[in-house]
TIFILUM-826507 format. One record per atom (N, C-alpha, C): residue in one letter; x, y, z; residue number from 1. Coordinates in Angstrom, 1 decimal. Example, Ala and Ser with C-alpha at 12.3 -4.5 7.8 and 13.67 -1.06 7.14 Angstrom:
<gukes>
+---+--------+--------+--------+-----+
: r :      x :      y :      z :   k :
+---+--------+--------+--------+-----+
: a :   13.2 :   -5.7 :    7.8 :   1 :
: a :   12.3 :   -4.5 :    7.8 :   1 :
: a :   13.2 :   -3.3 :    7.8 :   1 :
: s :   12.8 :   -2.2 :    7.1 :   2 :
: s :   13.7 :   -1.1 :    7.1 :   2 :
: s :   12.9 :    0.0 :    7.9 :   2 :
+---+--------+--------+--------+-----+
</gukes>
This chain:
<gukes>
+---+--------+--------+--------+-----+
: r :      x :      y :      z :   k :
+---+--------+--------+--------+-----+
: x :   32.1 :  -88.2 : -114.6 :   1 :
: x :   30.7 :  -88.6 : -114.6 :   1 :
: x :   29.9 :  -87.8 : -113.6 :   1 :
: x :   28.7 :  -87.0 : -113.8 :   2 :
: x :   27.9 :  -86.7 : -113.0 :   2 :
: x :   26.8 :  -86.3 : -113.2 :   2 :
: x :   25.9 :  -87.4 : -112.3 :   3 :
: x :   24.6 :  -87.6 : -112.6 :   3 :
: x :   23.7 :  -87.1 : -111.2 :   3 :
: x :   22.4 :  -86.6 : -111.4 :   4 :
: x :   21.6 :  -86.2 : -110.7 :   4 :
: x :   20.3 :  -85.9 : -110.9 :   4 :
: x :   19.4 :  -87.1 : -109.6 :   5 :
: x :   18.5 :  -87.3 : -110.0 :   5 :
: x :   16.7 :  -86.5 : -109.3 :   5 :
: x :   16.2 :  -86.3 : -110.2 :   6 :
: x :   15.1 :  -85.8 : -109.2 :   6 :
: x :   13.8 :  -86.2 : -109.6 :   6 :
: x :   12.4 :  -85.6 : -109.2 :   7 :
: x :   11.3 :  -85.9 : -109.4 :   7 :
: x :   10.6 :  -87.1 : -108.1 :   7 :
: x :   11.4 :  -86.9 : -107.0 :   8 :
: x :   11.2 :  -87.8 : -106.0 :   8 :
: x :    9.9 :  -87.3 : -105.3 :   8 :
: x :    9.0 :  -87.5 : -104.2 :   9 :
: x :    8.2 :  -86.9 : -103.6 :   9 :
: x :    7.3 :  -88.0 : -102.9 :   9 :
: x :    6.5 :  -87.6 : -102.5 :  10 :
: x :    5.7 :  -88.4 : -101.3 :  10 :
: x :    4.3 :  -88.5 : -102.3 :  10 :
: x :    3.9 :  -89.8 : -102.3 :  11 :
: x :    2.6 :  -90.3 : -103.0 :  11 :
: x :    1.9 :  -91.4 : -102.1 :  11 :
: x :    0.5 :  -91.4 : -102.5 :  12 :
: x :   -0.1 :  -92.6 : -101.4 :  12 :
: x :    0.0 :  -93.9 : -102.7 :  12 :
: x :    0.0 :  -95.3 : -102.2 :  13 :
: x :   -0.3 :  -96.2 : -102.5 :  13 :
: x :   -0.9 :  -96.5 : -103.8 :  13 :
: x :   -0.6 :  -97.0 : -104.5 :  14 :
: x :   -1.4 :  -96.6 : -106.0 :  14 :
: x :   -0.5 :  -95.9 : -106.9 :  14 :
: x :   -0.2 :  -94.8 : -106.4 :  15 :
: x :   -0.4 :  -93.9 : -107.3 :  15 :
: x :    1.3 :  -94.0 : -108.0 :  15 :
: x :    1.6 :  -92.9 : -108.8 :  16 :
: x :    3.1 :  -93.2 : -109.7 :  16 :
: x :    3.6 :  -91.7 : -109.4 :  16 :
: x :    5.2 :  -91.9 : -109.9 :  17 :
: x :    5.8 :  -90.8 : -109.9 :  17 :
: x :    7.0 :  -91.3 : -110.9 :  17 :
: x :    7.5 :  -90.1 : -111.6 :  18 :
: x :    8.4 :  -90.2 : -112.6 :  18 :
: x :    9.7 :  -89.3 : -112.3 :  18 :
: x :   10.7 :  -90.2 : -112.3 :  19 :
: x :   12.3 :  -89.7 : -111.6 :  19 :
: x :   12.9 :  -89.7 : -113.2 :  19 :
: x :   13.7 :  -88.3 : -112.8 :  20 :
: x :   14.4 :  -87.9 : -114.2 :  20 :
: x :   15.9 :  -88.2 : -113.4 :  20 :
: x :   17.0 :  -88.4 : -114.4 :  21 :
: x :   18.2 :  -88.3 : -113.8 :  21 :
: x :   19.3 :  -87.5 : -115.3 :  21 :
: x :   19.6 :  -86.4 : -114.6 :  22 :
: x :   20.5 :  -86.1 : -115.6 :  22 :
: x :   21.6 :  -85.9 : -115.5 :  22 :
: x :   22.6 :  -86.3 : -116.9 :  23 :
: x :   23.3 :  -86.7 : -116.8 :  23 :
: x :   24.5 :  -86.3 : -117.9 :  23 :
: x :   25.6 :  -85.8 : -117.0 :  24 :
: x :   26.6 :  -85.6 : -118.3 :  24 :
: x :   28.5 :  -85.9 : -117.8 :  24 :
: x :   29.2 :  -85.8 : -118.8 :  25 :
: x :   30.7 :  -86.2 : -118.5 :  25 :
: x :   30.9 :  -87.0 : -119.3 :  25 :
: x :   30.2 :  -87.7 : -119.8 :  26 :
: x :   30.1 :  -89.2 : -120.6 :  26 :
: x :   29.9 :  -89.2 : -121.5 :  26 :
: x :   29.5 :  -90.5 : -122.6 :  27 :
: x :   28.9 :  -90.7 : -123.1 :  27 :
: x :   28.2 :  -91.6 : -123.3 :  27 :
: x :   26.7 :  -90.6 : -123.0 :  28 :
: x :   25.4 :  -90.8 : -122.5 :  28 :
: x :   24.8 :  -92.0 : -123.2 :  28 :
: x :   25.0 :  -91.8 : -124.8 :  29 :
: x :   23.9 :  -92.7 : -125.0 :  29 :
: x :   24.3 :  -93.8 : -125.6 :  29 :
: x :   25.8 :  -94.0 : -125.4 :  30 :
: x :   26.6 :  -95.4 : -125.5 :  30 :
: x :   26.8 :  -96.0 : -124.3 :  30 :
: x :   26.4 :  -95.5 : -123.0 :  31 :
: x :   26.4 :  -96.5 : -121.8 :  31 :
: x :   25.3 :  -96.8 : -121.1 :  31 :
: x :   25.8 :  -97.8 : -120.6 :  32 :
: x :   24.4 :  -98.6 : -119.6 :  32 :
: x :   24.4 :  -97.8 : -118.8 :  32 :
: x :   23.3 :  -97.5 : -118.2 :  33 :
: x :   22.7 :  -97.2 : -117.3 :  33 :
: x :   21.5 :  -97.4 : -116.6 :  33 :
: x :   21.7 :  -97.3 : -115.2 :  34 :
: x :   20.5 :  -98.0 : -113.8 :  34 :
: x :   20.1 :  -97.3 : -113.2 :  34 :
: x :   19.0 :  -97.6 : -112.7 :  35 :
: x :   18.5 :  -97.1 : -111.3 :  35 :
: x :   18.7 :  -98.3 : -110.8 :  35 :
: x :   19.3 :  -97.9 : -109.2 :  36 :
: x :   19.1 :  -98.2 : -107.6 :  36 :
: x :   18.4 :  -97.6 : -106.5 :  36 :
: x :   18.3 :  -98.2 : -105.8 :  37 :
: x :   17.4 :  -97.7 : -104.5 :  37 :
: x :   18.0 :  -98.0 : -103.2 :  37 :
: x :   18.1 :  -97.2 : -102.2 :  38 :
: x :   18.8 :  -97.9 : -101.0 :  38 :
: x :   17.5 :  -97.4 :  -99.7 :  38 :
: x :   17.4 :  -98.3 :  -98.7 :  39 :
: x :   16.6 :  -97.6 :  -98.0 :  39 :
: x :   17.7 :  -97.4 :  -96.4 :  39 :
: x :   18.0 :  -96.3 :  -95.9 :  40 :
: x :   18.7 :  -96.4 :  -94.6 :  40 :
: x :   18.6 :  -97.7 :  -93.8 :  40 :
: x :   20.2 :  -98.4 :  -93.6 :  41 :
: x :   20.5 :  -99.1 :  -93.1 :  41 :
: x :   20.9 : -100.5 :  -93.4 :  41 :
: x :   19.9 : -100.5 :  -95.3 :  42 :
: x :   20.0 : -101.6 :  -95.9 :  42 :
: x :   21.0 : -101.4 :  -97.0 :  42 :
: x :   21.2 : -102.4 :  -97.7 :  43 :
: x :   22.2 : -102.2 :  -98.8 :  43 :
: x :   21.6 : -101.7 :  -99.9 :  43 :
: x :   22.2 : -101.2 : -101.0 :  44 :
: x :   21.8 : -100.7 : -102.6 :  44 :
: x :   21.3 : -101.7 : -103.0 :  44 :
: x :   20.3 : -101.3 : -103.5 :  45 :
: x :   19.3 : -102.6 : -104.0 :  45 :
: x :   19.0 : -101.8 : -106.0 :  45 :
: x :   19.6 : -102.7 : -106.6 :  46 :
: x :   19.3 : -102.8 : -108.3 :  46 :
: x :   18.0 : -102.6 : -108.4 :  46 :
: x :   17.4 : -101.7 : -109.6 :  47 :
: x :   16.3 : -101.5 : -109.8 :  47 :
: x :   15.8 : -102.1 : -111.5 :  47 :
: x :   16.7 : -101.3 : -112.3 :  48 :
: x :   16.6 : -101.7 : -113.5 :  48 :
: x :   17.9 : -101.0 : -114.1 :  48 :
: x :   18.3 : -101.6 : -115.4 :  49 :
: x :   19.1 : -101.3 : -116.4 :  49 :
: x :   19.0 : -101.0 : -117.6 :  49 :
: x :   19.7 : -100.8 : -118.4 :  50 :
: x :   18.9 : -100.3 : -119.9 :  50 :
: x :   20.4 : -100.1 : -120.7 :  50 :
: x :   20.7 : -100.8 : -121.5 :  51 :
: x :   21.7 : -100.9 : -122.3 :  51 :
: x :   21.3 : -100.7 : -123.7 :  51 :
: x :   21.3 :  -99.9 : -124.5 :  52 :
: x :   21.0 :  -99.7 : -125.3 :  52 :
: x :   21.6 : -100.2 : -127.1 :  52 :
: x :   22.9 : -100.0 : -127.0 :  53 :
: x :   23.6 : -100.5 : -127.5 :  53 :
: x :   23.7 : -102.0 : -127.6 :  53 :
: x :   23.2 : -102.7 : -126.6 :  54 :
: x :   22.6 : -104.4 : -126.8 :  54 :
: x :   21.3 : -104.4 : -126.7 :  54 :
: x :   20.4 : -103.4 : -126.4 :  55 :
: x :   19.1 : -103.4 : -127.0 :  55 :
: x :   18.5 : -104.3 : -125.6 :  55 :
: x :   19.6 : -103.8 : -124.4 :  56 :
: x :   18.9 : -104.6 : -123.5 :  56 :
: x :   17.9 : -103.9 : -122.4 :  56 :
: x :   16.7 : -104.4 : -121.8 :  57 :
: x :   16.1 : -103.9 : -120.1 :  57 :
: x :   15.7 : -104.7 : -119.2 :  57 :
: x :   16.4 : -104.4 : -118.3 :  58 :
: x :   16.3 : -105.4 : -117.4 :  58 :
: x :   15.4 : -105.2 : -115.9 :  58 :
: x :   14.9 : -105.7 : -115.4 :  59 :
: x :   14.3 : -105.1 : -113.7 :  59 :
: x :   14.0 : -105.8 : -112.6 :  59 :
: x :   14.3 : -105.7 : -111.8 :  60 :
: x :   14.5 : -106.4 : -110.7 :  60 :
: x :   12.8 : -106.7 : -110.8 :  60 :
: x :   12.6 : -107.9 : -109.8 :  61 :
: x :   11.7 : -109.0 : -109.7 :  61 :
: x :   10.4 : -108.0 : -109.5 :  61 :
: x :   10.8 : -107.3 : -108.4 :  62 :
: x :   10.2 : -106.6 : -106.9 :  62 :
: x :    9.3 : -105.6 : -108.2 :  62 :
: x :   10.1 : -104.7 : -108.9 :  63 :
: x :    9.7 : -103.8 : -109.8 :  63 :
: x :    8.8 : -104.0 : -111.5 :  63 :
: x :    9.0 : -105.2 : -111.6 :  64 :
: x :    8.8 : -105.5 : -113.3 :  64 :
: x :    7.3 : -105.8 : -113.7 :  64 :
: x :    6.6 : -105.1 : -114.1 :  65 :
: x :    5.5 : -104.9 : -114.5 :  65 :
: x :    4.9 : -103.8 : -114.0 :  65 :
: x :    5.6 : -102.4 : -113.1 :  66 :
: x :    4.7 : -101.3 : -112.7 :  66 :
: x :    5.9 : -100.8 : -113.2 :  66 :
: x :    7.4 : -100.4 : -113.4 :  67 :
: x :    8.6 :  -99.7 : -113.4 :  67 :
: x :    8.8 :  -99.7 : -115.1 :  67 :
: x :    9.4 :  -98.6 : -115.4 :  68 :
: x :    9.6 :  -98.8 : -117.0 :  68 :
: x :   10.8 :  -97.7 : -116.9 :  68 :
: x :   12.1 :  -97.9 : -117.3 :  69 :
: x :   13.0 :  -97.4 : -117.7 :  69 :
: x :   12.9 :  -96.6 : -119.1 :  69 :
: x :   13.7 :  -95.6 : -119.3 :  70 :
: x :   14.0 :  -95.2 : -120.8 :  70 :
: x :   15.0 :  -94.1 : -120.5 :  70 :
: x :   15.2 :  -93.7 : -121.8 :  71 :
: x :   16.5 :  -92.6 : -122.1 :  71 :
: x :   15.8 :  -91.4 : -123.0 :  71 :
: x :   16.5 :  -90.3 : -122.7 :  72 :
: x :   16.3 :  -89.4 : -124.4 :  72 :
: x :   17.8 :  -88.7 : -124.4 :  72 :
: x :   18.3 :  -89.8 : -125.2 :  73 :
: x :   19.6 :  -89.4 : -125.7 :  73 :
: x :   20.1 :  -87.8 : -126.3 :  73 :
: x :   19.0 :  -87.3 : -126.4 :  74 :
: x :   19.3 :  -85.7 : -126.9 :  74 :
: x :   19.5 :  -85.1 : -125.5 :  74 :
: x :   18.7 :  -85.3 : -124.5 :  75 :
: x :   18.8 :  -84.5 : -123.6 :  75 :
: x :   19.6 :  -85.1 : -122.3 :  75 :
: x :   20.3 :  -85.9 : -123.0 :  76 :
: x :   21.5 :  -86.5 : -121.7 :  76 :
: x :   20.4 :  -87.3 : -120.5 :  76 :
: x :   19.3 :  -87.5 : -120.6 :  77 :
: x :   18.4 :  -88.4 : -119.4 :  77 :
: x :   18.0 :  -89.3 : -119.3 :  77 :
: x :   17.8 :  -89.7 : -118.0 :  78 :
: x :   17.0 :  -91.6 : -118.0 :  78 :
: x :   16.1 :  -90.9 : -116.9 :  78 :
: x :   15.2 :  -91.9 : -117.1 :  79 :
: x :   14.2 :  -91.7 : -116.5 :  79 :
: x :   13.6 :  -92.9 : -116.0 :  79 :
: x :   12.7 :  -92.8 : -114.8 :  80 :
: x :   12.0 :  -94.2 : -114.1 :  80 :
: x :   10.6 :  -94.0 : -114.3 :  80 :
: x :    9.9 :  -94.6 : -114.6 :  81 :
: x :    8.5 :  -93.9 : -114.3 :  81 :
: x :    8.3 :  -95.3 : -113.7 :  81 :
: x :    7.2 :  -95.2 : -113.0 :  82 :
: x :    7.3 :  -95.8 : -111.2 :  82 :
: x :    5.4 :  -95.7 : -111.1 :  82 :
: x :    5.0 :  -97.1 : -111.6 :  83 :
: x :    3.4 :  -96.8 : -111.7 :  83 :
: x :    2.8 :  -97.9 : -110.4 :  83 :
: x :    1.3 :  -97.8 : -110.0 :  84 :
: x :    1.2 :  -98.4 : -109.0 :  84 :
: x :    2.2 :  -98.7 : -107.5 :  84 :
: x :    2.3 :  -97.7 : -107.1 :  85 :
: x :    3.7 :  -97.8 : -106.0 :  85 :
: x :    3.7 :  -98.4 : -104.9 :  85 :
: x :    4.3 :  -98.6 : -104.0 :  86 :
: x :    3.8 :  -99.7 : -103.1 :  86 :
: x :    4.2 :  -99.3 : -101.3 :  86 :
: x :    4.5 :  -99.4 : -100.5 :  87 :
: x :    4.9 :  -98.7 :  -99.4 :  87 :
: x :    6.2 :  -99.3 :  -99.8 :  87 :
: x :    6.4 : -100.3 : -100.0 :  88 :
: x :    8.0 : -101.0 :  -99.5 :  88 :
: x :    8.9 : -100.5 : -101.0 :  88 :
: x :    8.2 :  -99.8 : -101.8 :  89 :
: x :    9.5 :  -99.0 : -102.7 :  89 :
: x :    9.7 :  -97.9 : -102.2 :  89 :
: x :    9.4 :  -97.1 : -101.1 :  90 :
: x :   10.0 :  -96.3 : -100.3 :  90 :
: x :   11.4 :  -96.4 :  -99.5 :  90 :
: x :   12.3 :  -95.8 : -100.9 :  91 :
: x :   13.7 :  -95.3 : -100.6 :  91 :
: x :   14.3 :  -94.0 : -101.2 :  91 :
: x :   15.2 :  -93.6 : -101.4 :  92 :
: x :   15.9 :  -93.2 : -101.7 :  92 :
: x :   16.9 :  -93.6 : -103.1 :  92 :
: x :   16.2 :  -92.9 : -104.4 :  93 :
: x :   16.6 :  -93.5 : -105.5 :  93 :
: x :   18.0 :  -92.5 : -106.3 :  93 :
: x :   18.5 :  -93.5 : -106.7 :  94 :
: x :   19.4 :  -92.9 : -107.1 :  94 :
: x :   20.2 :  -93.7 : -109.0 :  94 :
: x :   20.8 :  -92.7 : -110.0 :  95 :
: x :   21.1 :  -92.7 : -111.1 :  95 :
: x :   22.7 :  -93.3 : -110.8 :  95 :
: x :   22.7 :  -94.6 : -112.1 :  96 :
: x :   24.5 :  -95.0 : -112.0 :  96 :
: x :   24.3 :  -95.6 : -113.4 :  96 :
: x :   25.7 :  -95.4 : -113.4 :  97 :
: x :   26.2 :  -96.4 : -114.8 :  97 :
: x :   26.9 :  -98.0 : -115.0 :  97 :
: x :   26.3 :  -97.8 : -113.4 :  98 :
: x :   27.1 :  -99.5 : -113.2 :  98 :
: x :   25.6 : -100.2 : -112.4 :  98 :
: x :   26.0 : -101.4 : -112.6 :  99 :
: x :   24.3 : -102.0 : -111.6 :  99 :
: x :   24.6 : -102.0 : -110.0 :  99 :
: x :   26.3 : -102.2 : -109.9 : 100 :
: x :   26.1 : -102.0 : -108.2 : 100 :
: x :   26.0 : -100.9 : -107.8 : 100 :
: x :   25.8 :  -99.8 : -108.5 : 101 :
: x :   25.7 :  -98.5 : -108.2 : 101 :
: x :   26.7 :  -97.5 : -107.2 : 101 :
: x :   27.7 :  -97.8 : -107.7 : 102 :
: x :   28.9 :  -97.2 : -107.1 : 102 :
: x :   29.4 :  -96.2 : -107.5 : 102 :
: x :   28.7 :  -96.0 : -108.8 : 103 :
: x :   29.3 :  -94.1 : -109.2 : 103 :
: x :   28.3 :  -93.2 : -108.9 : 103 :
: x :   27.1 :  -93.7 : -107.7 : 104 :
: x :   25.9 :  -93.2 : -108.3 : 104 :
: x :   26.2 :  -91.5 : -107.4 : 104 :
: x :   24.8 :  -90.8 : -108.1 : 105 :
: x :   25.2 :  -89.3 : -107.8 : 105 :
: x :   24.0 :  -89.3 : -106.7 : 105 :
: x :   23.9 :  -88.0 : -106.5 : 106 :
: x :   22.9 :  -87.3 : -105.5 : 106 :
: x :   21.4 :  -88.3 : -105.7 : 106 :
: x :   20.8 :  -88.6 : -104.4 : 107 :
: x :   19.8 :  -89.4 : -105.3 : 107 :
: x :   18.3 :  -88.4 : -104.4 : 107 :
: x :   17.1 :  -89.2 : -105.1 : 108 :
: x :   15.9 :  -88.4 : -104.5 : 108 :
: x :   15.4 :  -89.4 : -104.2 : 108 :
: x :   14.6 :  -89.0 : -102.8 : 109 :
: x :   13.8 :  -89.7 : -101.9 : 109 :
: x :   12.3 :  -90.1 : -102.3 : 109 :
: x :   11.9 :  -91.4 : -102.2 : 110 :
: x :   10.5 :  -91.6 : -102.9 : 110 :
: x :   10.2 :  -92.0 : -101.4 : 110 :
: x :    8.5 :  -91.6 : -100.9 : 111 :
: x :    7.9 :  -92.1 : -100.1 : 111 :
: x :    7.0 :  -92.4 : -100.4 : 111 :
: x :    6.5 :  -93.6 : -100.1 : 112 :
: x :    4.5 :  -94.1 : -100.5 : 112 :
: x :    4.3 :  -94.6 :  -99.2 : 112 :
: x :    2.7 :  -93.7 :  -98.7 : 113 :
: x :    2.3 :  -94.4 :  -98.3 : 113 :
: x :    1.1 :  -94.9 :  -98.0 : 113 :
: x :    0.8 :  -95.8 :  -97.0 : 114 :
: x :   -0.3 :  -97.0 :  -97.3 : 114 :
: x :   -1.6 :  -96.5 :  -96.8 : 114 :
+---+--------+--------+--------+-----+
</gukes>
């Protein structure tokens, strides 16, 4: 498995940014896959999930109404798009195929700030 994610960068308050994570070893568009976020010092924190094959999406509390998951199975990717952002989703995002995010790969750093 190896996935890697980018589109990370520094935005003010408001505004959105879209994380691509690509991905290959697998297969892509028979498995679940998540974003996580960890911020230094704290634990990996679940973002959202997307199972497609049960037609499922899921998103943590903090995220669900500005965060929208998806895939394009042709091109091996998932993607976050990440609207209205907030200071405190400033971490360090990263691509997995598990929700505790323990396979996850290289991840990109999101900063908003206030």
């Amino acid at each position: 498995v190896q996935l890697q994610a980018s589109g990370g960068g520094l935005v003010q308050a408001g505004g959105s940014l879209r994380l691509a994570c690509a991905a290959s070893g697998f297969s892509f568009s028979t498995s679940y896959m998540s974003w996580v976020r960890q911020v230094p010092g704290k634990e990996i924190e679940w973002v959202s999930g997307i199972n497609e094959v049960l037609g499922t999406i899921r998103y943590a509390d903090s995220v669900r109404g500005r965060f929208t998951i998806s895939k394009d199975n042709a091109k091996n990717t998932l993607y976050l798009q990440m609207n209205n952002l907030k200071p405190e989703d400033t971490a360090v995002y990263y691509c997995a195929t598990s929700r505790s995010g323990a396979d996850r790969g290289p991840g990109t750093q999101v900063t908003v700030s206030s």
